[in-house]
C-alpha positions in Angstrom: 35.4 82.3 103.9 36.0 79.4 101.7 39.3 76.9 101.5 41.1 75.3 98.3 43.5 73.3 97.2 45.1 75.1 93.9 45.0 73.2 90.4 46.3 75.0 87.5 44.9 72.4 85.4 41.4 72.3 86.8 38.4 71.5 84.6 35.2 72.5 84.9 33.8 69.7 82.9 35.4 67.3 85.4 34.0 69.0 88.2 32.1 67.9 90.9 29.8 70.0 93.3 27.4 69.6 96.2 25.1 72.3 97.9 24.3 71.4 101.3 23.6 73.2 104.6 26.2 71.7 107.1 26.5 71.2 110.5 30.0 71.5 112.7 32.8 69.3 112.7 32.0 67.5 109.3 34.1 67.5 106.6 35.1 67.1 102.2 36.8 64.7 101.0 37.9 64.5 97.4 38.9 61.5 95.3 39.8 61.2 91.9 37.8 59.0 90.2 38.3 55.0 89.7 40.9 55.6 92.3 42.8 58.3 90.0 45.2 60.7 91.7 46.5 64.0 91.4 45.5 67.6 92.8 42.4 68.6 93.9 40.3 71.7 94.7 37.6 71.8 97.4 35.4 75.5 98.1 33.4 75.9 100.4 30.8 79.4 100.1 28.5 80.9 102.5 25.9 81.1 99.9 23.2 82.2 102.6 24.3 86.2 103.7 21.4 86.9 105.4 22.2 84.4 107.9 24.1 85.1 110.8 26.3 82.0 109.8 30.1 82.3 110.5 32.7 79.2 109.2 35.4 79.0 112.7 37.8 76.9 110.8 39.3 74.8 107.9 41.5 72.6 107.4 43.3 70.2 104.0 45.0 67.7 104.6 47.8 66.6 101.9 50.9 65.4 100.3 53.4 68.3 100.2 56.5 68.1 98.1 58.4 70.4 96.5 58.8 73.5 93.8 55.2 74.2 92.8 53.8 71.1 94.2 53.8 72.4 98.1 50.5 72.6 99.9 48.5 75.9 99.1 45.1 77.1 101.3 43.6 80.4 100.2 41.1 81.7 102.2 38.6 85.1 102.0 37.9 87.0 104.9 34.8 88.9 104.1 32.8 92.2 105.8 33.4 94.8 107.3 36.0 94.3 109.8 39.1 92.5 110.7 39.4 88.8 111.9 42.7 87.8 114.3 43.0 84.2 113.2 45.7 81.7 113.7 47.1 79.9 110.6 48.7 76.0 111.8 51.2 74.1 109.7 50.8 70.6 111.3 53.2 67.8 110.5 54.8 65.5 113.1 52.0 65.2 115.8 50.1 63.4 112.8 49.1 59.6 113.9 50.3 58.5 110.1 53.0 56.9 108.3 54.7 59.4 106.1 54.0 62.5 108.1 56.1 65.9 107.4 58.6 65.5 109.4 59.0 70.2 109.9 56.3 72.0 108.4 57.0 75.7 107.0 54.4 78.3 107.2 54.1 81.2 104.7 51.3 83.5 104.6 50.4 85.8 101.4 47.7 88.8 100.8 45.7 89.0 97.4 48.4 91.5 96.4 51.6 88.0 97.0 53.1 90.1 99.4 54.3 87.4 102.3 53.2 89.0 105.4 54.7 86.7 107.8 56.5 83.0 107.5 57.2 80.4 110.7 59.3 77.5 111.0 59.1 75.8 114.5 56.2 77.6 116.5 58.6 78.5 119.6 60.5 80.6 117.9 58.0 83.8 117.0 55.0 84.7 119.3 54.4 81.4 121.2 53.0 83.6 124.4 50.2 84.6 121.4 50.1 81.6 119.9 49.7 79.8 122.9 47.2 82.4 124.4 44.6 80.9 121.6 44.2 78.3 123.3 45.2 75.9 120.2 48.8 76.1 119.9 50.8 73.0 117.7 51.2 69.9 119.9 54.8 69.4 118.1 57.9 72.5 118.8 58.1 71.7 115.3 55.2 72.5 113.9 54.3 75.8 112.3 51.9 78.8 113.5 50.6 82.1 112.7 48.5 84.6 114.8 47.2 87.5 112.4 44.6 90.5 112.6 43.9 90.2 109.2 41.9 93.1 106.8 39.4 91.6 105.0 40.8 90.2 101.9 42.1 87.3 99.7 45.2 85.4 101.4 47.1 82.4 100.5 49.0 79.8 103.2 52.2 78.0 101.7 53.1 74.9 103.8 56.3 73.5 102.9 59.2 71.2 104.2 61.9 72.7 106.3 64.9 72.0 103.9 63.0 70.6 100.8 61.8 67.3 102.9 57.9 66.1 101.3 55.2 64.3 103.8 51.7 64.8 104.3 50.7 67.3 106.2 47.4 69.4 107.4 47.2 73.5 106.9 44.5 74.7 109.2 42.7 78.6 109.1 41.3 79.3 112.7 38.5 82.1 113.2 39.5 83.7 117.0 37.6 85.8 119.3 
């Protein structure tokens, strides 16, 4: 499974890359160079298949605004079989100035077919989403629970009625 942050304009001669085995709970961060800013695109690949190695979650954090600039995770699942995950949109229970005030969930297959979309957790499957064990902290928040095929897929986090803040778009493995 790996995790990006789209950039239409990426360059591979301005790339940066690191191969490392990792342990849980650490974590990417991408800057721009002498402090630049703009979009950025982190991977992450299981290069090792014959380990019995499994990533359980991701997560970006980021500025979402509007049109084409709204926050966009893709993930892979790979093998043989289907993976029920839960897909977060997390906004207001952020402890930072400038949060996303109602996140907007959207989730896409490799084909751009939307497959489902949330706007305030409650409202769709909260016995489900709550029954993960990792349900949003904020009724405003977003969230997803999926069996997905294995497959390309894309998360769209927006604002609820245009509004821009930064926001975190998480991809949970579940039993």
């Amino acid at each position: 499974m790996f995790w990006f942050l789209r950039e239409p304009r990426f360059s591979l001669s301005r790339a940066s890359a690191i191969v490392r085995t990792i342990a849980p709970g650490n974590s990417a961060i991408v800057r721009g160079a002498n402090n630049g800013v703009g979009i950025g695109l982190v991977e992450v690949y299981d290069l090792d298949r014959a380990v019995d190695s499994k990533l359980a979650n991701i997560s970006s954090r980021g500025l979402v605004q509007t049109g084409d600039n709204v926050m966009i995770g893709g993930f892979i699942l790979l093998g043989p079989d289907s993976q029920k995950v839960i897909v977060r949109g997390i906004g207001p229970s952020l402890a930072l100035p400038g949060k996303l005030a109602d996140p907007m969930l959207q989730l896409y297959n490799g084909n751009g077919s939307k497959l489902d979309e949330n706007d305030n957790w409650r409202s769709t499957n909260a016995n489900e989403i709550i029954g993960t064990g990792i349900p949003p902290t904020d009724d405003a928040e977003s969230a997803l629970v999926e069996y997905l095929s294995p497959g390309n897929y894309t998360a769209i986090l927006r604002g609820s009625n245009n509004a821009t803040g930064i926001a975190v778009v998480q991809v949970y493995a579940l039993q």
